[in-house]
C-alpha positions in Angstrom: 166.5 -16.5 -58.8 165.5 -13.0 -57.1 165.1 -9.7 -58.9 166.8 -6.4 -57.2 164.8 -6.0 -54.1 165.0 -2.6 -51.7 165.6 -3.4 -48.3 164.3 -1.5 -44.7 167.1 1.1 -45.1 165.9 2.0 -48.7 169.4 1.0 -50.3 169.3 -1.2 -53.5 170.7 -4.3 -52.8 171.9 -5.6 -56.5 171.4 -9.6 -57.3 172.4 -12.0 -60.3 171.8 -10.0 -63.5 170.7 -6.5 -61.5 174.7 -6.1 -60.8 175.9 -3.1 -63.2 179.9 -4.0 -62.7 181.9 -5.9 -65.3 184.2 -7.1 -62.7 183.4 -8.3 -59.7 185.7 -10.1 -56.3 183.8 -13.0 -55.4 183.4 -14.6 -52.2 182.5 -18.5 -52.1 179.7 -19.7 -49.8 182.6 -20.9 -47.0 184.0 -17.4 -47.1 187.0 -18.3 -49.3 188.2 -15.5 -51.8 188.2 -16.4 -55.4 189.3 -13.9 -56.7 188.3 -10.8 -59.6 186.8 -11.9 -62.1 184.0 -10.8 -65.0 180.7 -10.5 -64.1 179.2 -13.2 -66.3 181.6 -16.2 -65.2 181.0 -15.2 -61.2 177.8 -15.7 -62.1 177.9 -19.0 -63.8 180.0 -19.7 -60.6 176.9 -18.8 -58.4 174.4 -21.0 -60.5 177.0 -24.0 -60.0 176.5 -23.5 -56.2 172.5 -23.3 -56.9 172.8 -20.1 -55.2 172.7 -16.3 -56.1 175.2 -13.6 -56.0 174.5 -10.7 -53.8 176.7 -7.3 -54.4 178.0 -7.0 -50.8 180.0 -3.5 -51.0 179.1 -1.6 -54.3 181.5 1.4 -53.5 184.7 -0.9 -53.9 186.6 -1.5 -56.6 185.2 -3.9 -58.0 182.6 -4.4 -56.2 182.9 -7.0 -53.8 180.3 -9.9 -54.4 179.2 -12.8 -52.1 178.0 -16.1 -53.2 174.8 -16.9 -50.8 171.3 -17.9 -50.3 169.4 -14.5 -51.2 166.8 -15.7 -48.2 169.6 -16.5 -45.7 171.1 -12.5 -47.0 167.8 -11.1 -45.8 167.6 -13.1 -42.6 171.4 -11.7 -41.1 170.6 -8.4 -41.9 167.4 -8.7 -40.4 168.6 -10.1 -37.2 171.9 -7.0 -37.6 169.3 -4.7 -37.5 167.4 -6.5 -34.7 170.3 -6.4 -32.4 171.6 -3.1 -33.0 168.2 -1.7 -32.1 168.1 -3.6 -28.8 171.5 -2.4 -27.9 170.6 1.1 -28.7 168.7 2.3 -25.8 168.3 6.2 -25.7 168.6 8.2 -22.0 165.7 10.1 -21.0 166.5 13.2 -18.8 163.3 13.2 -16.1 162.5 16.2 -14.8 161.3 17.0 -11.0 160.9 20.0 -9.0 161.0 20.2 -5.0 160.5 23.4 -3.5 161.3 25.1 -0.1 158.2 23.8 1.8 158.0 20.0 0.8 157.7 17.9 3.8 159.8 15.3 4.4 157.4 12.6 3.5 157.1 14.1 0.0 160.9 14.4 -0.1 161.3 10.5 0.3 158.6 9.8 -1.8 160.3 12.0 -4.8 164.3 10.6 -3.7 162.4 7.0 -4.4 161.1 8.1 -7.6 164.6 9.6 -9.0 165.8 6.3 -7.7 163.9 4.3 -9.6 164.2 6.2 -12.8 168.4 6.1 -11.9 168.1 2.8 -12.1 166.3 2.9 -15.5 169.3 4.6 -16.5 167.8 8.1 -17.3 169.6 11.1 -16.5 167.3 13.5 -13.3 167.1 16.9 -13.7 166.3 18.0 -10.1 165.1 21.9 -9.7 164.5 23.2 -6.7 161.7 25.6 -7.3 162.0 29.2 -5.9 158.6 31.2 -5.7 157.8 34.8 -4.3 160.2 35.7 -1.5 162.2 32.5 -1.6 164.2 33.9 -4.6 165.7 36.3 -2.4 167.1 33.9 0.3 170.6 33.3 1.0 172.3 31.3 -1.9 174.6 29.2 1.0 171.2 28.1 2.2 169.4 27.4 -0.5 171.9 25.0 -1.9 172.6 23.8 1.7 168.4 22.7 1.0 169.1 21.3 -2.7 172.0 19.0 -1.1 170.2 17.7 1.1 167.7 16.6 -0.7 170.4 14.5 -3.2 171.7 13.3 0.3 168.5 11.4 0.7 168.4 9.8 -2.8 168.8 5.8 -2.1 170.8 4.7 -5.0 173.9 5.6 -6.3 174.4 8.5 -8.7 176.9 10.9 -10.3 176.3 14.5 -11.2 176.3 15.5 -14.4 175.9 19.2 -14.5 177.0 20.7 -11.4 174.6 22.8 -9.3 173.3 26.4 -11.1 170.8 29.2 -10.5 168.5 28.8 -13.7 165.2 31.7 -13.8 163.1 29.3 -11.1 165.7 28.3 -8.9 169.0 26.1 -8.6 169.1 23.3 -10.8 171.4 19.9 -10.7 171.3 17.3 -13.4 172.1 13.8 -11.8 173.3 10.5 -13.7 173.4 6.8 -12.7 177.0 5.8 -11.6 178.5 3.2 -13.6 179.0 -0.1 -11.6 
């Protein structure tokens, strides 16, 4: 038999004699329902199994109880945890700047890289970068330049915040499309 033992989300997880209720609903090993019933004959139930009882949901009335292998317990919650982290994948927003005077070599070279980080499934922040006297150049033709440049991008992409003049520049935030 097991003593109360904290688990990775630092909430108590009550066992055998650890459980405060008087009444408890029990759950058999095969996932039957037997029922409420007081604390000390769900546990004589538990020992009959040659297994422990593990308070499931303490905020119910009464507390809903499972009899299982505590080791088994441990394990599912384990691999819960496991695959909620795998499926919970955060999106990055990569930043890059182009500016008036990037050759078309270094164009490419950055459409590729926004390309590959679309792929990734990160958002792209693309700014194009005003300096000195280009600040002061028509606004048709600098977002004429800024589309362009998202013309040339090789894979396939949504925008997520439509073009604006920020303090440097224009600035358009790009998204992967969903397939």
């Amino acid at each position: 038999m097991y003593t109360a033992v904290k688990d990775e989300r630092r909430d108590e997880v009550r066992i055998n004699e650890f459980i405060r209720a008087k009444e408890v609903r029990v759950i058999a090993p095969d996932g039957t329902n037997l029922g409420v019933m007081p604390l000390k004959e769900a546990l004589a139930k538990a020992r009959e199994y040659g297994m422990d009882l593990i308070e499931i949901t303490a905020k119910a009335n009464p507390p809903v109880t499972r009899i299982m292998d505590y080791g088994k317990f441990q394990y599912e919650r384990k691999k819960k945890a496991r695959e909620i982290r795998r499926g919970a994948r955060t999106v990055e927003t990569k930043n890059i700047q182009v500016k008036i005077g990037t050759s078309e070599h270094d164009r490419r070279l950055k459409a590729q890289r926004i390309a590959e980080w679309l792929e990734e499934g990160n958002r792209v922040k693309v700014d194009l970068f005003l300096f000195g006297r280009y600040k002061y150049m028509d606004e048709q033709f600098l977002k004429e330049r800024l589309q362009q440049f998202l013309a040339i991008i090789p894979a396939s992409y949504k925008i997520a915040d439509e073009m604006k003049k920020s303090p440097k520049g224009y600035t358009v935030t790009i998204e992967p499309a969903k397939r």
